[in-house]
C-alpha positions, 0 to 999 in steps of 0.5 A: 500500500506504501508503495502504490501511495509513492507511485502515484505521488511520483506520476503526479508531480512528474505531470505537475512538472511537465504542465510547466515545462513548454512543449519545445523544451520538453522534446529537447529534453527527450536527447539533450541533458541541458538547454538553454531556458526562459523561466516564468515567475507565476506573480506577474502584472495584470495590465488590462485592470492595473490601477495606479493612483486609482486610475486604469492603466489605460487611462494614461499617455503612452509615456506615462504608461511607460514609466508605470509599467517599468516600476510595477515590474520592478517591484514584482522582480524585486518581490517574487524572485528573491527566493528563487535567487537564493536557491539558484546561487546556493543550491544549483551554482547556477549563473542566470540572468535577471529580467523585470520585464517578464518577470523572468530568468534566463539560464544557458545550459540549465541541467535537465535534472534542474529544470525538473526541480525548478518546475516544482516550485510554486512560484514558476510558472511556465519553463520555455526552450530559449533558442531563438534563431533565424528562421530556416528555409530562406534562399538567398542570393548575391545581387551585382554590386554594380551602382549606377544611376538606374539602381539608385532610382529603383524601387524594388518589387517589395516596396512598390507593391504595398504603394509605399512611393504613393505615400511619400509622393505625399511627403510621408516617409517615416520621418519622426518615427523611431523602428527598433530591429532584433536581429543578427545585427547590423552594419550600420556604415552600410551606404543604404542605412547610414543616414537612417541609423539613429547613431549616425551624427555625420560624417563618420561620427556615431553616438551608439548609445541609445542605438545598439546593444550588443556583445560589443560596443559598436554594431556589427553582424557577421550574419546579415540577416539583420542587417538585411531585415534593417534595410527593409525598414528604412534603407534608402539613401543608395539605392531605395531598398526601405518602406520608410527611408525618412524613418530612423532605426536602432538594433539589438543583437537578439539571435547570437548575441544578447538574446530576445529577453534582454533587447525587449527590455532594452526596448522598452529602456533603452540605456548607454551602451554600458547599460547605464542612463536608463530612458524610456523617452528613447525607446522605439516606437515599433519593433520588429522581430524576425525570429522564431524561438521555443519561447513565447516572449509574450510577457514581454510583448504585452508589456511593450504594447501596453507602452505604445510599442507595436509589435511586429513578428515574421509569421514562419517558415514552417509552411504549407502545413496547418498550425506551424506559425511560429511560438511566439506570435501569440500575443493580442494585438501583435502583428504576424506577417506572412509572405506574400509571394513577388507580384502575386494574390497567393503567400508562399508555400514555405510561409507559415499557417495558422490557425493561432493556438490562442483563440480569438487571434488571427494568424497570421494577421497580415501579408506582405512580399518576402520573396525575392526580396533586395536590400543591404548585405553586411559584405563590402556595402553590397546587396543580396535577395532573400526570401522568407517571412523575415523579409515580410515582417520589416515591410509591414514595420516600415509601413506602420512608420508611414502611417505613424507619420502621416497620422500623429494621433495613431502613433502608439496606438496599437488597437486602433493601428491594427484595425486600420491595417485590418479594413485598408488590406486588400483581402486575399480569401481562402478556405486553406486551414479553416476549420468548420465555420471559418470565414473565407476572410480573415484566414489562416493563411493570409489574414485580413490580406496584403497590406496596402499603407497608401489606403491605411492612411487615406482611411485613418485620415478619415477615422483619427485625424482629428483626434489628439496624440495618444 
């Protein structure tokens, strides 16, 4: 009788531990001894019924929502995480990272005997796979490095496509509004991005505070892809490979370098590349995220939400499947973008499928191209074309800095954004993944369609002209 009370004690906390345990995390642990792991405290903020000075958080500016945010977060980290602290310097001698944002930990090579035993504790929540990476099944190809006045003036396929030189015919080119990339890195001396990097003080001079953080004090990407991804947004000044080449873009080296945890809240403060001189007032006004991960990051999604900080995610590359849009594009009102394929009404097949995991979220939320896609190389000031959804999510980053400008009042409006973005797309219906009783449009496949920003202004200038600045 002893024995059968111990077994099945045994197979109830071995069930406790694997609800907490993210299912990424747990197939690594199925060959793997150790893992690189993202830990949830459970004690967290409850944004939408926050009350500070007995006002709804959703009462206040951006700004202001900004500053309220950072502190609560801070005295939940202070709060909860000191005894899991303890046990992890005493117990594991485990060296970890610390992070308010999402109320969080961040272990590299967590021991799988480790992470069984933290998922015991009352005070975790959830324990996540933390291994973010570049999206695979991107081709990409060299471009001839050849300039001459006739690239200079060439749109590309990409930026053409969703009407972006209609809206600077208008005189709207981003100018004013501040994109965030977490990528691979950048080469912010590249002759495309120069002028938009927010470091750039002419000339060859550079302030990067503020503007980058990294393993290293200047910017640098030995990869490319984030340098290709910053192009997207903003590039321009050489050959017009940006949605929004009036915008200015600052980075932080997510994958192979600080991680996602540490640049989302960089993000939503960033500081001096030495970490200190903490400013919210300095944090971007959109991000863009072109990775997939085990982790979910929503915590730290929603909180730079919550701050006037759209959020804008590559959907996948785990296409023509059903269900294999990437983990962390889970978040209300975050924007996952599929790739639409160059010049055409369908999205690529490689392009991730929903339906969302999360009911109630349309995913993907919006098309844009990604294939074929032309900008800045990090070799020798250079070109090359990629394909993938990470090519789609910096189009539509761009394109909320064009909106953004020509329409002040929508900046750091992330509801009434979307909505624009939902009502001025131009649908693209199927009945691919649906389930019984789906709509044709919004769908699983390409979401409310491909996105056309010189329509959302048109109709946002109708809407929210006349209303204040948020």
């Amino acid at each position: 009788m002893k024995l059968l009370i111990l077994l099945i004690l045994a197979v109830a906390v071995t069930s406790f531990n694997v609800n907490k345990i993210h299912p990424a995390l747990i197939n690594r642990l199925k060959t793997k001894s150790n893992a690189n792991v993202l830990i949830y405290m459970k004690e967290y903020m409850d944004f939408d019924n926050h009350m500070h000075n007995g006002k709804l958080l959703s009462t206040y500016t951006a700004d202001e929502r900004a500053e309220i945010i950072i502190k609560t977060l801070e005295t939940i980290q202070q709060r909860s995480q000191k005894s899991i602290q303890e046990i992890l310097k005493a117990k594991y001698h485990t060296e970890f990272e610390s992070y308010w944002i999402s109320n969080s930990i961040v272990i590299k090579n967590c021991p799988k005997s480790s992470i069984l035993g933290l998922a015991m504790r009352s005070d975790v929540k959830e324990i996540f796979l933390d291994n973010p990476s570049v999206d695979p099944m991107e081709e990409t190809t060299t471009v001839s490095e050849k300039h001459n006045e006739e690239t200079r003036k060439q749109v590309e396929h990409n930026i053409a496509f969703v009407k972006a030189p209609e809206v600077w015919a208008q005189g709207f080119t981003g100018k004013g509004i501040v994109v965030g990339v977490a990528d691979t890195g950048l080469i912010h001396t590249h002759p495309a991005i120069k002028n938009s990097y927010r470091g750039f003080q002419g000339g060859n001079r550079y302030n990067h505070d503020y503007n980058w953080k990294g393993r290293t004090n200047t910017p640098t990407d030995s990869n490319g892809h984030g340098t290709h991804c910053s192009g997207t947004v903003a590039g321009g000044f050489d050959r017009k490979i940006g949605v929004a080449p009036g915008a200015k873009v600052l980075h932080c080296a997510a994958l192979g370098g600080v991680g996602v945890t540490a640049c989302n809240q960089w993000f939503l403060a960033p500081t001096r590349v030495n970490g200190s001189g903490r400013q919210t007032s300095m944090r971007p006004h959109i991000i863009s995220n072109s990775y997939r991960s085990g982790a979910t990051y929503d915590r730290e999604y929603t909180a730079l939400i919550n701050a006037g900080v759209a959020v804008v995610n590559s959907a996948g590359n785990g296409g023509n499947r059903c269900g294999t849009v990437n983990t962390n594009v889970r978040t209300r009102n975050q924007i996952a973008v599929a790739n639409q394929v160059r010049g055409g009404t369908a999205v690529a097949r490689s392009s991730a499928r929903g339906p969302s995991p999360v009911s109630g979220l349309v995913r993907p939320f919006i098309a844009a191209p990604g294939s074929q896609v032309v900008s800045a190389d990090n070799r020798s000031n250079g070109y090359t074309s990629k394909t993938g959804t990470s090519m789609s999510c910096p189009n539509v980053a761009g394109g909320l800095a064009l909106i953004w400008e020509a329409v002040p009042s929508l900046r750091r409006n992330i509801a009434a954004t979307n909505r624009i973005l939902e009502r001025s797309s131009t649908a693209l219906p199927t009945d691919e993944c649906n389930r019984s009783g789906d709509p044709r449009h919004p769908n699983h496949v390409t979401g409310w369609g491909t996105a056309n920003y010189e329509r959302a202004i048109r109709l946002a200038k109708v809407q929210f002209e006349s209303l204040p600045d948020n």
